[in-house]
N, C-alpha and C positions, 0 to 999 in steps of 0.2 A: 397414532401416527405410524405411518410406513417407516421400515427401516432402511428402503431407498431415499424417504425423504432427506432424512438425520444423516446420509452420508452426501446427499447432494448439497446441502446445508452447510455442512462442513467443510468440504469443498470450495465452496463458493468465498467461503473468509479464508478457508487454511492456504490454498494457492495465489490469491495474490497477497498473500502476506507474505509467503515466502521470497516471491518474485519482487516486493518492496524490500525486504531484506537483502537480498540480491543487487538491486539500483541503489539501496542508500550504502552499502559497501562497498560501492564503486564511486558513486558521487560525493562519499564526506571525503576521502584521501583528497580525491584532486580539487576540491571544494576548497580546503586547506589549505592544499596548496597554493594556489592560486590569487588565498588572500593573503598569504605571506608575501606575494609581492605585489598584488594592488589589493588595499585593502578597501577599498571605494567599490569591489563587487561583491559587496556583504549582500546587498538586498539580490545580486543576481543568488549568489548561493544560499539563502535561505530557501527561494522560489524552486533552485533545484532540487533540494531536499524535501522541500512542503509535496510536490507534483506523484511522486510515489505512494505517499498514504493515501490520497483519492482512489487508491486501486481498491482498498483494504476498506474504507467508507462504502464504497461501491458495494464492493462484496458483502460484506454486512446487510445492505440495506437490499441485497438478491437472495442472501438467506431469508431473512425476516419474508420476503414476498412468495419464497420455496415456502417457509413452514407455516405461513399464516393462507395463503390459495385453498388448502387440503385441510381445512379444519373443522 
């Protein structure tokens, strides 16, 4: 394997992982807050929370198709 591959690779998971760490340190505060005064937006704020890790699934599944192409 290329050693362009293993850094495109990496890339591909390690940035929106960060970029999910990023939205979900901004969406759990106000998430909270939020439901400290309705708490009837549970299912909104889980939704917001769940919608970041698809970035991180994504990426994952763009490595796998980076390192498995060139095999």
């Amino acid at each position: 394997m290329h050693w362009s591959l293993a850094i495109a690779a990496a890339l591909a998971i390690g940035l929106p992982a960060l970029a999910t760490a990023w939205a979900q340190g901004r969406i759990g505060p106000a998430a909270a807050a939020a439901l400290s005064e309705k708490p009837e937006l549970s299912t909104t704020a889980i939704v917001l929370i769940a919608i970041p890790e698809t970035m991180v699934i994504l990426g994952f599944v763009v490595a796998v198709l980076i390192l498995r192409g060139n095999g």
